[in-house]
C-alpha positions in Angstrom: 0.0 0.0 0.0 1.5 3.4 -0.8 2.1 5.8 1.8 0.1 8.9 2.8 0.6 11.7 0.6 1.9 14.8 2.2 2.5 17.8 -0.1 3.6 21.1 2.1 6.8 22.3 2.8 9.1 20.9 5.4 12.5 22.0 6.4 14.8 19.2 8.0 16.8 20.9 10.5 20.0 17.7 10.6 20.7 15.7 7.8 22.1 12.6 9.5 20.6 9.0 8.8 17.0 10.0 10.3 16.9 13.4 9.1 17.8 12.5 5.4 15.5 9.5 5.8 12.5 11.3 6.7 13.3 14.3 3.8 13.7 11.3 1.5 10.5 9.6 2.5 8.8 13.4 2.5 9.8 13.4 -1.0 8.7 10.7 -2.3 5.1 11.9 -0.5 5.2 15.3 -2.4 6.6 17.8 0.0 9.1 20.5 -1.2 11.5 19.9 1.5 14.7 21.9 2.5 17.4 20.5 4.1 20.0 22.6 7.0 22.7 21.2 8.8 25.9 22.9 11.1 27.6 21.0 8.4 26.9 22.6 5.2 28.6 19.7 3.7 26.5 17.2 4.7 23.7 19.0 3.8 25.3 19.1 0.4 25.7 14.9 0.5 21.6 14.7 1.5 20.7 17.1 -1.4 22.9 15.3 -3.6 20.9 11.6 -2.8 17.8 13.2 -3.7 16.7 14.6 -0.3 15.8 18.0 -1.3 17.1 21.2 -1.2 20.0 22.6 1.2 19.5 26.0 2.9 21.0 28.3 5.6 18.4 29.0 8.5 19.2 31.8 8.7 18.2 32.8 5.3 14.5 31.7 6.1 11.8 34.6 6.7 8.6 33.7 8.6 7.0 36.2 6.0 5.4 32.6 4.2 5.4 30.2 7.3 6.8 26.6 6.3 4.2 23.6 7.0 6.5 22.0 8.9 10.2 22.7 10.8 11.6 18.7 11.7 14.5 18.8 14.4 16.7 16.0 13.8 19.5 16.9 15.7 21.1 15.3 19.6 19.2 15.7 22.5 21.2 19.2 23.2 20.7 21.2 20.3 17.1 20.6 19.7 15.6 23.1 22.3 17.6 26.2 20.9 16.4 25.4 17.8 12.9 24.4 18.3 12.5 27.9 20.3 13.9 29.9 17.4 11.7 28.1 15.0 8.8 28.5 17.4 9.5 32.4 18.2 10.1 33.4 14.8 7.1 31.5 13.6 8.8 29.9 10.4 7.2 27.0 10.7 3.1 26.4 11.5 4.3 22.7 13.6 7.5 22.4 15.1 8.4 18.6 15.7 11.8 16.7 16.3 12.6 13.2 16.6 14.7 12.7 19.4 14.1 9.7 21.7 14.0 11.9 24.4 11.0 14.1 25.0 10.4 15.8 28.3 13.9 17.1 28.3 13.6 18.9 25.1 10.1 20.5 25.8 11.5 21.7 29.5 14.3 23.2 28.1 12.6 24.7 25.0 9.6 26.1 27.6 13.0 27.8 30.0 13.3 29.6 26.4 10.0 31.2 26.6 9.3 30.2 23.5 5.7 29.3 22.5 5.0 25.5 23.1 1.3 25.0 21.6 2.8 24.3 17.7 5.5 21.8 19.0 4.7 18.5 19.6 8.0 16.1 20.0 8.0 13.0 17.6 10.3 9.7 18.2 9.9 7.4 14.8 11.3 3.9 16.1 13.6 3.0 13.3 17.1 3.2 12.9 20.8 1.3 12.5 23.4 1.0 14.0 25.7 3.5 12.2 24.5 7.3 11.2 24.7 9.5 8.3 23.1 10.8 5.2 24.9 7.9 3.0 22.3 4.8 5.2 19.5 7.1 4.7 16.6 5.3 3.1 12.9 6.7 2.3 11.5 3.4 3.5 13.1 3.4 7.1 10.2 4.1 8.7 7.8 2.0 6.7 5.4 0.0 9.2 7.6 1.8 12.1 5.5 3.2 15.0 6.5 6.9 15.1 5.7 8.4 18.9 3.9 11.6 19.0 4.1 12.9 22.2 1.6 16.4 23.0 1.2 18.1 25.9 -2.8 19.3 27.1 -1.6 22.8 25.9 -0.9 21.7 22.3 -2.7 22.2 19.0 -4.8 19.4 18.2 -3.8 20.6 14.5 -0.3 20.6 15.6 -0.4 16.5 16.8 -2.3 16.0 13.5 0.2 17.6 11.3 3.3 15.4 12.8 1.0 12.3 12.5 0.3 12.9 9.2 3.8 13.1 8.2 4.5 10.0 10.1 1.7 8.8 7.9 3.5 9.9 5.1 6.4 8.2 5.9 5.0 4.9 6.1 5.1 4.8 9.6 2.5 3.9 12.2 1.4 7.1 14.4 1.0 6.3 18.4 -0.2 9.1 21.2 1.9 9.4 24.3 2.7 11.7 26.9 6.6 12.9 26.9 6.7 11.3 31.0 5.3 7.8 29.8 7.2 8.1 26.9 10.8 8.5 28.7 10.1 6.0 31.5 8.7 3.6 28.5 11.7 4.1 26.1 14.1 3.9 29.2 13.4 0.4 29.0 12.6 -0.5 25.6 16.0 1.4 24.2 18.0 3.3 26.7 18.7 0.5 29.1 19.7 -2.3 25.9 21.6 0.1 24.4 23.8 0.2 27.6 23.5 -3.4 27.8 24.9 -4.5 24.7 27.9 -2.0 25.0 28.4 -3.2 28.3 28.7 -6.6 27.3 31.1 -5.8 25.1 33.5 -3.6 26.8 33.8 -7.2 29.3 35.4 -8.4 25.5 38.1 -6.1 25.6 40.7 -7.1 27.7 40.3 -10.6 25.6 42.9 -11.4 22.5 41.3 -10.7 19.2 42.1 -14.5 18.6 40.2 -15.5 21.4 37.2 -13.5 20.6 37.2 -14.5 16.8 36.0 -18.4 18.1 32.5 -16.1 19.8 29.1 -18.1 18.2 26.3 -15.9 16.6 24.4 -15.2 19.9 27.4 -12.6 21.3 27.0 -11.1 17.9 23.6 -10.5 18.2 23.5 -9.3 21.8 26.1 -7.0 20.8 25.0 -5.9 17.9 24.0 -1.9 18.9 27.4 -1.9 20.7 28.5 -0.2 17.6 26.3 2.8 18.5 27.6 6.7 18.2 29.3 7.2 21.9 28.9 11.3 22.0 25.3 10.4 20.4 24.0 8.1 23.3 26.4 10.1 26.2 23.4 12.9 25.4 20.5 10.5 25.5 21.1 8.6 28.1 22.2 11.9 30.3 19.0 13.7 28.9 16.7 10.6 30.3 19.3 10.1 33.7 16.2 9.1 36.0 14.5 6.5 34.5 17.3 5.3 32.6 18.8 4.6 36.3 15.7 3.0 37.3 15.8 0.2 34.5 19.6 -0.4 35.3 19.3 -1.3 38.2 16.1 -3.6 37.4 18.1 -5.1 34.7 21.2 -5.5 37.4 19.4 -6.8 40.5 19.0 -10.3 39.2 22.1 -10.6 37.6 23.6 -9.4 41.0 21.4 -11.8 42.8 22.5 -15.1 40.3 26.4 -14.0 41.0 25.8 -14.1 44.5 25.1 -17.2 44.5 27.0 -18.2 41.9 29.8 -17.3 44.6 28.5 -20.1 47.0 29.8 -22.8 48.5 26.5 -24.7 46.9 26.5 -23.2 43.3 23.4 -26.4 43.0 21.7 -23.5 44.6 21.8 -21.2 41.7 20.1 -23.4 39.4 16.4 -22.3 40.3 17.7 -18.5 39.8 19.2 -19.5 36.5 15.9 -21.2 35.1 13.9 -18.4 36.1 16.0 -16.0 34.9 16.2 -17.6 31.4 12.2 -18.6 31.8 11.7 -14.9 32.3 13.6 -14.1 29.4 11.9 -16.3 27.0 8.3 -14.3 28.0 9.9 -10.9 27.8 11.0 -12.0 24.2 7.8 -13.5 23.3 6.2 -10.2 24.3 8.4 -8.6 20.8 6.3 -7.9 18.2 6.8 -9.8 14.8 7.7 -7.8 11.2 4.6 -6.7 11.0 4.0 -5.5 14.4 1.7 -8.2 15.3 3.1 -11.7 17.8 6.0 -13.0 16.6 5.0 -15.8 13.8 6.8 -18.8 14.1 9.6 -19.6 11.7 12.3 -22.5 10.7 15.9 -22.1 10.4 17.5 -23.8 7.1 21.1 -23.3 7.8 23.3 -23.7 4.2 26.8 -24.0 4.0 28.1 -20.5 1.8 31.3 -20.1 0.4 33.0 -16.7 1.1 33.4 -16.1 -2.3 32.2 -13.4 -4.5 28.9 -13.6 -5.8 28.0 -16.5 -4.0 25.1 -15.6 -1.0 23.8 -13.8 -4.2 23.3 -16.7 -6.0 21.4 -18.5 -2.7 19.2 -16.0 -2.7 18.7 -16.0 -6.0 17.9 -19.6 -5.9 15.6 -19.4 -3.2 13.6 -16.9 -4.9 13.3 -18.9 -7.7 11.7 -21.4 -5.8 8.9 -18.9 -4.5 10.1 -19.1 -0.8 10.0 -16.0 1.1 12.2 -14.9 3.1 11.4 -14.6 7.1 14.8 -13.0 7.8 18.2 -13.8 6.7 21.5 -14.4 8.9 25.2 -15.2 7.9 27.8 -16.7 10.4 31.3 -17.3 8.9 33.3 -20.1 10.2 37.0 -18.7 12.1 39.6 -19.2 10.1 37.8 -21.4 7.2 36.9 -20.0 3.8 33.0 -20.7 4.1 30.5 -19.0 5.9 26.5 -20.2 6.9 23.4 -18.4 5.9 20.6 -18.9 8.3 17.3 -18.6 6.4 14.3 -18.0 8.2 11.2 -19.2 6.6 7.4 -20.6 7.3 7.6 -24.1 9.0 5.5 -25.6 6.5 8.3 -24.4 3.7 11.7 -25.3 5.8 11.4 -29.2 3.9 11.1 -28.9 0.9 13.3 -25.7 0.7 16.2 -27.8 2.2 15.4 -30.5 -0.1 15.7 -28.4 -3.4 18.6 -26.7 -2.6 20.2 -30.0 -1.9 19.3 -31.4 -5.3 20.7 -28.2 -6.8 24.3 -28.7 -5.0 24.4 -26.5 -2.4 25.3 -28.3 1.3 22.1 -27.9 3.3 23.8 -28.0 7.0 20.5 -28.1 9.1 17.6 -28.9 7.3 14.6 -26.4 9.1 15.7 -26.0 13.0 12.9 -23.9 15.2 13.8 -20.6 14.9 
């Protein structure tokens, strides 16, 4: 289904991965959009990828009012921009998309700035690494994007940044700023800490040590590779709850080392099961692709070589056979010159998958494990 279309005129104050994604995705929805960034240059790079048109701020008049200012900027520079958007009136809504909200409206309030046109927006969608060059207009596409009003904002104002999400492909959600910090404390804050936490403990380890790691640290660890200045600013922007959820997340870690410790360590197995019982329901609560329950899927591991050209051809031979794709994984063996490609597909499929691309010669390693 296409997206919404969206056809005013938007100026992306940021031109990093989400800003140039949601210009991009604007785009393709019919909005003139102009694009300003303290680097001028990377502005330049998000025009140049089709995101729209690079401007100074400072060259803006409110004298015809944009539809639309987007703040995609760290936690810290959003209020002095919001307030100068809001004060000067160039925009009718003033939005960001920070995943931080209470912060920013605090701060932009100490401003005396205006506060009934801005209404904070989170979309959830992202990667790992930033920048106008990962910038995609279908990043957001089936995304929830949080809009988070206050009682004294324009109904109009909420509508307009929930149209755009609209427009973007994502899913629109209400929320206050306070739910949504405590909420996204836990949800992203506290993992993101997690994962980099778990691997910092890799570090004092030699590289050849660390190469014989299976697929599960990888994927625990995955959001390790986040922007350090970038989260330094979140997570100091959200300190109290994002205290809170460390130290739920720590207390029964603490607890299992304890014991652990003992002279009995037969008395730790109880905490262990629960512990691992209580993570299997937290991950069943996860939604699916969709953003419905998780739909179960098999696992046909194949046996790649690491050789050009080659997980293209897999691909390509599984879309021949009219399988679809659940989700797609590749493990390379240390030290060997072959690598595994997990696909996940439907159950019923998993068979007879693994048993045509055996007949077409490539080594089917497990033939449709439980994902």
């Amino acid at each position: 289904m296409p997206n919404a279309r969206w056809e005013g005129r938007l100026l992306v104050v940021g031109t990093g991965l989400i800003g140039t994604s949601v210009a991009l995705a604007a785009r393709e929805a019919g909005a003139q959009v102009l694009l300003s960034d303290a680097d001028p240059a990377q502005a330049e790079l998000a025009a140049s990828m089709g995101a729209g048109q690079p401007v100074a701020m400072g060259e803006l008049t409110p004298d015809e009012p944009l539809d639309m200012v987007l703040i995609a900027a760290p936690p810290r520079a959003i209020p002095p921009i919001a307030a100068a958007a809001l004060r000067s009136k160039l925009g009718r809504t003033v939005t960001h998309v920070g995943s931080v909200q209470t912060h920013p409206l605090v701060e932009v309030e100490l401003f005396q700035a205006p506060v009934r046109r801005f209404a904070g927006g989170h979309p959830i969608a992202g990667r790992e690494q930033g920048g106008p060059t990962r910038a995609a207009a279908d990043l957001f596409v089936e995304r929830p994007w949080v809009v988070c009003p206050t009682p004294s904002t324009d109904e109009d104002a909420v509508a307009a940044v929930a149209a755009l999400a609209r427009a973007c492909g994502a899913r629109p959600v209400a929320m206050s700023p306070e739910a949504h910090d405590l909420l996204f404390a836990r949800l992203s804050h506290v993992p993101q800490l997690a994962a980099s936490a778990l691997a910092a403990s890799l570090a004092d380890l030699a590289a050849a040590d660390v190469a014989l790691a299976g697929g599960g640290l990888r994927d625990t660890t995955r959001i390790a590779d986040s922007d350090p200045a970038l989260w330094a600013e979140i997570v100091t922007a959200n300190h109290t709850a994002v205290a809170a959820g460390l130290r739920r997340l720590a207390e029964p870690l603490s607890t299992l080392a304890d014991a652990l410790e003992g002279d009995v360590p037969d008395a730790a197995l109880d905490l262990v099961r629960d512990l691992v019982e209580r993570g299997r329901a937290g991950r069943r609560l996860l939604p699916g692709r969709h953003g419905g329950s998780p739909e179960p899927v098999a696992v046909v591991q194949v046996a790649v070589p690491d050789e050009p050209g080659r997980l293209a051809a897999l691909l390509q031979a599984v879309a021949a056979l009219g399988v679809n794709l659940e989700d797609l994984r590749v493990e390379h063996a240390p030290g060997q010159p072959v690598g595994f490609a997990e696909l996940s597909v439907q159950p019923a499929k998993a068979a007879d998958l693994a048993r045509a691309l055996t007949a077409e010669g490539w080594l089917v390693v497990s033939p449709g494990t439980p994902g």
